[in-house]
C-alpha positions, 0 to 999 in steps of 0.5 A: 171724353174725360174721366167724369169723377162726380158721375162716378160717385153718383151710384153712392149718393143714390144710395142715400137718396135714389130719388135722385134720379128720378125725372119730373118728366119725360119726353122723346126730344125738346119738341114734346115741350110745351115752352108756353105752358112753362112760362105760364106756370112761372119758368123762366130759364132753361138748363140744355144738355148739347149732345144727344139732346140738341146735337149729334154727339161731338157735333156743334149744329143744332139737329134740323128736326128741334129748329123750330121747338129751338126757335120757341124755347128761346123767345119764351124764355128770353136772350140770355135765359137759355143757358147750354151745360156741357162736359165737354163745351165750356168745361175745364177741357175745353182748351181756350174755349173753341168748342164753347165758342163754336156752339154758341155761334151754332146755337145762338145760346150761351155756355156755361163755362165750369170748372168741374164736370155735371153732376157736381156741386161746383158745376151747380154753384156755376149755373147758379151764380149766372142766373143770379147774374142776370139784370133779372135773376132766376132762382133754383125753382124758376129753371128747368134743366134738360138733358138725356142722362140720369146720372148727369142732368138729372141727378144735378136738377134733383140736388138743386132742389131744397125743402119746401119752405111752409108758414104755421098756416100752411102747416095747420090746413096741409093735411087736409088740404092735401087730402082735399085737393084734385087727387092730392097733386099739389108739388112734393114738399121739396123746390127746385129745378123741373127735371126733364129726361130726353129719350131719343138718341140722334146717335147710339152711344153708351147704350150699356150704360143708358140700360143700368140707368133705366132699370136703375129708375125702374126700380126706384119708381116701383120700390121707392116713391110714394103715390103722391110723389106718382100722380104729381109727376103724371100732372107735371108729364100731362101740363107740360108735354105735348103729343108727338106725331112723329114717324119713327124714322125721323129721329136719325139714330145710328144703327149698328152693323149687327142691326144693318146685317139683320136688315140686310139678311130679311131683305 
């Protein structure tokens, strides 16, 4: 894996703005999704992270389980509007495009090829400039960008997002408005992508890494956002996510020898 000089200069930015790590929802993989209720809601294209999220990490075949939630993704949002953002396929090193190549073929979606590596604001300016590109353009607030970590994918939906535009009359009945909405869960006064965190591991991988990013959030959750900014993500996690009934074996993390040990050692 290439030294990621963006993602390492995350930790800074956070402490500017910590929100930037926060997920508008949560799921355990792509199959909690409910692609209709996006589409309905005015989403038109979606940003995937390939490993973990819909591969084995340094695999290019889609994990069997998200075949059919696969299968819906890209015929809700259409040919061309599913678009995969890899640090590894499609990025600078990625030599001659093999692998881009090779996940494209498995996936039936498109990579994005860039120059510099998620989360940075070259890497975003590429995403951005291929939605524009479609016969039917797709702004920053029509996408939704999937991926498993926080300092990566959510951190570049989050800086994809821009205060929200309001008109005089929006300016003079806000305050009441929002005071007399259902529980004040109109969006927070910034636009753009609707972030979504992937829990679920197909293969374990820096889980060091992966607890400071959770206790990271945890603390920004408690510390720092606003009950607003609360109940519209529960709205967003509630209008979006579909139960999942799911054994817990079926997601097929790799144990490591000391938990292999221990079950040997209970037997």
């Amino acid at each position: 894996m290439p030294l990621n000089v963006p993602g390492i200069l995350v930790p800074l930015h956070l402490l500017i703005n910590p929100r930037l790590v926060v997920p508008s929802v949560v799921v355990r993989d792509i199959r909690q999704l409910d692609f209709q209720a996006l589409y309905r809601a005015g989403y038109r294209g979606a940003v995937f992270d390939k490993d973990n999220c819909l591969t084995v990490p340094h695999e290019d075949r889609l994990v069997p389980e998200l075949t059919e939630a696969w299968k819906e993704c890209r015929e809700t949002f259409g040919p061309g509007n599913v678009l995969i953002v890899s640090n590894t396929a499609g990025s600078h090193m990625d030599v001659g495009e093999i692998e881009a190549e090779s996940v494209t073929y498995h996936l039936s979606a498109p990579v994005l090829r860039h120059p510099s590596l998620k989360p940075s604001y070259s890497c975003i300016n590429s995403i951005r400039a291929y939605f524009a590109s479609l016969p039917r353009p797709i702004r920053d607030e029509e996408l939704i960008i999937v991926g498993d970590r926080l300092l990566t994918d959510i951190v570049m939906a989050n800086r994809m997002t821009r205060r929200r535009p309001v008109s005089d009359s929006e300016k003079a009945a806000s305050e009441e408005k929002r005071l007399e909405s259902d529980l004040g869960l109109s969006r927070p006064d910034r636009v753009g992508p609707l972030a979504v965190l992937t829990e679920g591991l197909w293969k374990r991988e820096a889980l060091a890494l992966r607890a400071l990013e959770k206790g990271m959030l945890k603390s920004v959750e408690r510390w720092v956002l606003s009950p607003h900014e609360v109940a519209w993500r529960e709205r967003m996690q509630h209008r979006f996510v579909k139960p999942m009934h799911v054994e817990e074996e079926v997601l097929k993390v790799r144990d490591g020898w000391l938990r292999r040990l221990w079950d040997r050692l209970r037997k």
